[in-house]
C-alpha positions in Angstrom: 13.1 -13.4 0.4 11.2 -11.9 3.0 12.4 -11.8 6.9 10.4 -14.4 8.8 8.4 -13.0 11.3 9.3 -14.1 15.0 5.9 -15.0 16.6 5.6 -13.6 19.8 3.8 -16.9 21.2 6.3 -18.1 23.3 7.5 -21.8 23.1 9.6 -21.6 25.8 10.3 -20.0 28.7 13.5 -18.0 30.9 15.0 -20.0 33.3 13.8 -22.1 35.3 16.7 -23.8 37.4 16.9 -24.3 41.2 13.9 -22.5 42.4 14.6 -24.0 45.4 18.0 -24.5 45.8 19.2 -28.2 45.2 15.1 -29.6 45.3 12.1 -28.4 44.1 9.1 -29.6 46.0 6.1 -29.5 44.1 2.1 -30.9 44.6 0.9 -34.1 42.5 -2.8 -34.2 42.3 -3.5 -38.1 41.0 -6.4 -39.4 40.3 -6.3 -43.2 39.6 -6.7 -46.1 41.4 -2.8 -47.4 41.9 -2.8 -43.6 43.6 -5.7 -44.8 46.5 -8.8 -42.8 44.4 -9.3 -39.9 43.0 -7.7 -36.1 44.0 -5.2 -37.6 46.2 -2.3 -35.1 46.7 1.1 -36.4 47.0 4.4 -33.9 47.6 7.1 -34.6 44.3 10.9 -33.5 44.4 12.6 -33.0 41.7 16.8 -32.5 41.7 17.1 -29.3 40.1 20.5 -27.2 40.3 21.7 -24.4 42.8 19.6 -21.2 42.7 22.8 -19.3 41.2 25.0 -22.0 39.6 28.2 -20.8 39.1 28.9 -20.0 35.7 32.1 -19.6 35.8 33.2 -23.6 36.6 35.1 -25.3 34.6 33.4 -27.6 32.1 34.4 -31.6 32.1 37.5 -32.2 30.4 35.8 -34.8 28.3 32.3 -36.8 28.1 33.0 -40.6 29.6 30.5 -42.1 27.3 30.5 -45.4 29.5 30.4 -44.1 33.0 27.6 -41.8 32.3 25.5 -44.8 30.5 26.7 -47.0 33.2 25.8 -44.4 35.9 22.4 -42.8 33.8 20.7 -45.5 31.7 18.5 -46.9 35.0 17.1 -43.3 35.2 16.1 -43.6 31.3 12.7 -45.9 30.3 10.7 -46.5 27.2 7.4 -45.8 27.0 4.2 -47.5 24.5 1.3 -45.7 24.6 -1.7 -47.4 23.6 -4.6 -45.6 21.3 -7.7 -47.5 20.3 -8.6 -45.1 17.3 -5.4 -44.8 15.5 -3.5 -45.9 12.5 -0.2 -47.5 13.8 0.0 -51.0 14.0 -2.2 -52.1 16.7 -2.6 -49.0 17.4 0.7 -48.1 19.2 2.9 -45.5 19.8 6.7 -45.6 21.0 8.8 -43.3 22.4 11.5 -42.6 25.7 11.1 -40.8 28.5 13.4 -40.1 31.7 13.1 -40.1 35.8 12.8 -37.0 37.5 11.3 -37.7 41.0 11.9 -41.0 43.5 8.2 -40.6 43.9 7.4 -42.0 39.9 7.4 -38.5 38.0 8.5 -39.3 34.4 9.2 -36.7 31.6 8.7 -36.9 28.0 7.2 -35.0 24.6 3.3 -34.8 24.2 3.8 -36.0 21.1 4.8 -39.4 22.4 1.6 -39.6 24.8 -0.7 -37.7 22.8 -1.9 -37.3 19.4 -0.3 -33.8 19.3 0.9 -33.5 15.9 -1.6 -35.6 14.4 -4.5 -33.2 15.4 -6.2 -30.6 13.6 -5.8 -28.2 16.6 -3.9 -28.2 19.7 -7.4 -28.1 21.0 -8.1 -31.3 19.4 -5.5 -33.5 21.2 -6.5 -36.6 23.1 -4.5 -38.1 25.0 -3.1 -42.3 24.6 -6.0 -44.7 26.2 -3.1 -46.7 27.9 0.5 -46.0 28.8 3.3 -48.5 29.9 6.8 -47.6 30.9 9.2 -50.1 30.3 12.4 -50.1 32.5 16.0 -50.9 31.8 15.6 -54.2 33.1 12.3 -54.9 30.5 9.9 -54.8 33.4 6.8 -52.8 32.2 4.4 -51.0 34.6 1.2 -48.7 34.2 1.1 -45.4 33.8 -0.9 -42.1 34.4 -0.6 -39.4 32.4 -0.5 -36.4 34.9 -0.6 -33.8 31.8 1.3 -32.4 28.8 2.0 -29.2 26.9 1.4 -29.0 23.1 3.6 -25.3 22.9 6.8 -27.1 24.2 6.0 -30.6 23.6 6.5 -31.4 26.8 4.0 -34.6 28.4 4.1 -35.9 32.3 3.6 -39.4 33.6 3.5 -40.8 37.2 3.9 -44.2 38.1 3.3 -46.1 41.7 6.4 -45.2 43.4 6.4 -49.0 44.9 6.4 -50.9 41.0 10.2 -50.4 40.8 13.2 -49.1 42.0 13.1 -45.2 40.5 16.3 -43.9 39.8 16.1 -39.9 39.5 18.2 -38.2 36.9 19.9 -34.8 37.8 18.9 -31.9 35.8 21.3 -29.3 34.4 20.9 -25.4 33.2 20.6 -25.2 29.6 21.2 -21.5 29.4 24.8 -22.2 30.4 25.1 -24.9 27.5 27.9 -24.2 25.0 28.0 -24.9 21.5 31.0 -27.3 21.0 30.6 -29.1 24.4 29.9 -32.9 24.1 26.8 -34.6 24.9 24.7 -38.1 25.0 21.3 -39.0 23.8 19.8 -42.3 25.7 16.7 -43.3 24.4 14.4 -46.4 22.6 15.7 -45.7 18.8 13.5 -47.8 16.3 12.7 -49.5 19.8 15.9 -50.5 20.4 15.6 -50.0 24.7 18.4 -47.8 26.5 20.2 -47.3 22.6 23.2 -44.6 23.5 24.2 -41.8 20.9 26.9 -39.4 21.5 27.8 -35.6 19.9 28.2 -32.2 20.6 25.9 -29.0 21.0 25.9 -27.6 17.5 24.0 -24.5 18.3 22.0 -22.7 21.5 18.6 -20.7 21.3 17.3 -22.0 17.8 13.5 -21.2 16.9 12.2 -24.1 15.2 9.1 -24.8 13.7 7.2 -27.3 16.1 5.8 -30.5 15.2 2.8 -30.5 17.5 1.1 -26.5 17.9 1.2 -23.1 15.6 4.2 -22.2 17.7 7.5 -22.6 17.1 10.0 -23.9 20.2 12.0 -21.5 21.6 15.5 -22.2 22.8 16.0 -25.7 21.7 19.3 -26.9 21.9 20.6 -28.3 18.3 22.6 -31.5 18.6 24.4 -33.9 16.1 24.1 -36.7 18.1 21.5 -39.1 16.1 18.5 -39.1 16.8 15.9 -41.0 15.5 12.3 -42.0 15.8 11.7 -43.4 19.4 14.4 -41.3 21.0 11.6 -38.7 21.1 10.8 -37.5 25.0 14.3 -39.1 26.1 17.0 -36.9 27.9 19.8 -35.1 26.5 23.1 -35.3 29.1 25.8 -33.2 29.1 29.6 -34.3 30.2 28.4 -34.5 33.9 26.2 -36.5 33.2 23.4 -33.7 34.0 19.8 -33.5 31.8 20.0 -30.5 29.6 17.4 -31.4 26.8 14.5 -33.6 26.0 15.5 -35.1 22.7 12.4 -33.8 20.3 12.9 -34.2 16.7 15.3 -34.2 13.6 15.3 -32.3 10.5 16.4 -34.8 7.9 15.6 -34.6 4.3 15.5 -38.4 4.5 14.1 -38.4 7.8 17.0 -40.1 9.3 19.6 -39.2 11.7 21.9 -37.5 9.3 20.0 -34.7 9.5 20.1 -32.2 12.8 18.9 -33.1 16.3 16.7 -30.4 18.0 16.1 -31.0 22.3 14.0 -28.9 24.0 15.8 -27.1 26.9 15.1 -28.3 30.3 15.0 -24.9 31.7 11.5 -24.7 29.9 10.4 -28.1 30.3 10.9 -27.8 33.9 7.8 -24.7 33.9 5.8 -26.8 31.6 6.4 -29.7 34.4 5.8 -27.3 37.1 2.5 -26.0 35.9 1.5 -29.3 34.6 1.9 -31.1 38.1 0.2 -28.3 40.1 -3.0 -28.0 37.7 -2.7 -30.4 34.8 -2.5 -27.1 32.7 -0.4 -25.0 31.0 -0.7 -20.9 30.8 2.0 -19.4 28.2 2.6 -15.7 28.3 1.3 -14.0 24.6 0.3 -10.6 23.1 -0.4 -11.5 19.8 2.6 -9.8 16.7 5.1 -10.8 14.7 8.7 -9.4 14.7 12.3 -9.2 14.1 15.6 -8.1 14.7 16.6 -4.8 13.8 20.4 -4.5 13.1 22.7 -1.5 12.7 22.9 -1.9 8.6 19.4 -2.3 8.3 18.2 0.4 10.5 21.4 2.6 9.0 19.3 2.1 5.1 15.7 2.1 6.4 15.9 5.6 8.2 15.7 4.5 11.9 16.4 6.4 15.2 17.8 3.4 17.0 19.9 0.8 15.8 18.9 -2.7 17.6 15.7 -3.5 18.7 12.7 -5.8 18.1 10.6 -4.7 14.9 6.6 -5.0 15.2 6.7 -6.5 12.2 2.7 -7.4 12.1 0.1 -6.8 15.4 -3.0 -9.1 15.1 -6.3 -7.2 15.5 -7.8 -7.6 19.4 -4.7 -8.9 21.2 -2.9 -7.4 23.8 -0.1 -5.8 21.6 -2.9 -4.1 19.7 -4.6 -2.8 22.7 -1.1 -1.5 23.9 -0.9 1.0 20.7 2.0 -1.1 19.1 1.6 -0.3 15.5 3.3 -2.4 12.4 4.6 -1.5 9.4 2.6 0.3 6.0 5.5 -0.7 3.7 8.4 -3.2 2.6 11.6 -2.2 1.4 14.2 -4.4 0.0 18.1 -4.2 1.9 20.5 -6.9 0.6 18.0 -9.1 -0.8 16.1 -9.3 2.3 12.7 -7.5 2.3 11.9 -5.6 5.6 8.9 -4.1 6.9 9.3 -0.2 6.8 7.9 2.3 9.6 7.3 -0.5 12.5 7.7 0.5 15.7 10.5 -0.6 17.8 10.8 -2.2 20.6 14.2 -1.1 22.4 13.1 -2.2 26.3 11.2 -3.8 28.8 11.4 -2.0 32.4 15.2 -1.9 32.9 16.0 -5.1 30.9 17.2 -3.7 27.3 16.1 -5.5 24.2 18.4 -5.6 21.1 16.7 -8.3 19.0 13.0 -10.2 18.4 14.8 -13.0 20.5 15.4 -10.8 23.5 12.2 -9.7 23.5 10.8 -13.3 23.6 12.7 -14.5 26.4 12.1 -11.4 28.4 8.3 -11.2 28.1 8.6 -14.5 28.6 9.5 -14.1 32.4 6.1 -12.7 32.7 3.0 -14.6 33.4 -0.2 -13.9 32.0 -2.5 -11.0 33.4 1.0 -8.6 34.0 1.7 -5.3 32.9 5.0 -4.4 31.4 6.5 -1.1 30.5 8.0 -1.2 27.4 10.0 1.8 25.9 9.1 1.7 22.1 10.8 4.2 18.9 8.4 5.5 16.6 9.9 7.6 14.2 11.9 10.3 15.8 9.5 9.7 18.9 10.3 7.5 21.8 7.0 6.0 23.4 6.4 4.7 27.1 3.7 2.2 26.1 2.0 0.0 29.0 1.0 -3.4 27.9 -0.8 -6.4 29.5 0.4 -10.1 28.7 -2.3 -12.2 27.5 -2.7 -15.8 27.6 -1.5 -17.4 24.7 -4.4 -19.5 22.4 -4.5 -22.8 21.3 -4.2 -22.1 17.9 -1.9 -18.5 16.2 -4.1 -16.3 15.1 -2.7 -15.3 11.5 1.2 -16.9 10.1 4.0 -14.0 10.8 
């Protein structure tokens, strides 16, 4: 069995959180005619957490399952996006969403608003000709979609501030998520409106295949709280009763909810929502290999300098990592019935920040926005490199399967 390659094409993102302390104030451009015509700019807050939360605090005893849907489920809306050219019954799609802003800002997954996942390319996506948000109470509004990202399956809506009373949901950190710690899932199950699920986080940081790009999602959180077709795009609380996830998809060999749960982190869906809100667009950091984690055995058998790192396990032809002078492997050798690339470089830093897997690697590059140049300290051998490299902007579709 051969180690799967981690792409280095970024589904998600380091964290986000608190930019701006307990708000952060960000620029809708809208562009339909509930918004007063077109390019209107109106200011959006969002309730993010403290710059520096405190990592230290102590976690909830318990989750209240009925305060938090009592105190939560107004923030929580289903949503039925309309498509004229699809084949659905009547051409409909159904999924959840959630409250973020007093001013009408609604999160959910692209795959809910779009046809992401159905397309032949990420390029190819269209978005739903109408979308209606339906409220807790069954009132139904308009809605515009503001934007959505195909990488972290994240989509945006807006609706008129003035259609209904908006209740904003708190957001949470999901780096400081715990496996073990309980959680709830509100959403529109099987359209069942503001259906509650309950569980705990079953594991941090997964990589999972996506349903809607080439890309896998980085950092989702895994769940066993059920989750079934039309709790897609709705939030995943912990026990404060803060957002920690958007509640994406199940793995389920009967494609049921006793399978596992996969959310995607807020901390990433919050830059998706950032970028999407400013321009409408999304620009994900990329340079273009495959890799994965070195460990001490493995290096021990396979003759390498340094013990943990991230292995350039494959560098695609005309991408930044190639430009760079990161070079794969010219072999495979088998260690414990795992075959490994032999002679790839490794990546064991980049600037200050040490990297001891493909993972760290991700997530640090990730901090990076398109156009930078990194340093990045790289073991060749019995030769230890200083290799400059500048992040590229990912492309709608992966180049070549790691």
């Amino acid at each position: 069995m051969k180690v799967p390659g981690k792409a280095l094409l970024l589904g998600g993102f380091g964290a986000l959180a608190g930019v701006a302390g307990a708000v952060i104030a960000l620029v809708l451009v809208a562009s339909n005619d509930w918004f007063e015509g077109p390019s209107r700019v109106l200011p959006v807050t969002v309730q993010v957490p403290s710059e520096d939360p405190d990592e230290s605090r102590p976690q909830p005893a318990g989750l209240d399952a009925v305060a938090l849907y009592r105190d939560r489920s107004p923030g929580v809306v289903t949503i039925h996006a309309m498509f004229e050219e699809r084949d659905d019954p009547q051409g409909l799609a159904q999924g959840s969403g959630f409250i973020v802003s007093a001013e009408g800002l609604i999160l959910t997954n692209s795959h809910v608003i779009t046809t992401a996942g159905l397309s032949a390319s990420p390029a190819d996506v269209v978005a739903a000709d109408e979308v209606f948000v339906e409220f807790v109470d069954g009132e139904r509004v308009p809605a515009e979609i503001i934007g959505w990202d195909v990488f972290n399956d994240v989509g945006v809506l807006a609706v008129e501030p003035g259609s209904q009373a908006l209740q904003a949901l708190p957001l949470g950190v999901s780096r400081l998520v715990q496996v073990g710690e309980p959680v709830a899932a509100i959403g529109s199950p099987f359209g069942q409106a503001s259906s509650l699920t309950v569980g705990v986080v079953s594991a941090t940081g997964r990589s999972v295949a996506s349903l809607t790009s080439d890309y896998d999602l980085i950092d989702a959180i895994q769940v066993d709280a059920p989750i079934n077709r039309g709790n897609s795009g709705g939030p995943l609380f912990n026990a404060s009763g803060d957002v920690i996830g958007i509640n994406a998809q199940i793995r389920s060999e009967s494609g049921t909810s006793e399978g596992v749960g996969f959310a995607i982190a807020i901390d990433t869906a919050l830059r998706s929502m950032e970028q999407l809100v400013e321009s409408g667009t999304v620009a994900y950091p990329w340079i273009g290999t495959c890799t994965a984690s070195l460990v001490p055995s493995v290096a021990r058998q396979l003759g390498y300098g340094v013990e943990r790192g991230a292995l350039i396990t494959t560098v695609f032809a005309k991408t930044p990592a190639d430009a760079s002078g990161l070079q794969e492997g010219t072999g495979e050798e088998l260690v414990d019935g795992i075959s490994y690339t032999v002679g790839s470089d490794v990546v064991t830093a980049v600037g200050d920040q040490e990297i001891v897997s493909a993972e760290a690697l991700i997530r640090e590059l990730s901090l990076h926005d398109p156009g930078e140049t990194v340093d990045l300290e790289v073991h060749r051998g019995a030769e230890t490199l200083a290799l400059k490299l500048t992040i590229g902007k990912r492309p709608a579709s992966a180049p070549g399967l790691c």
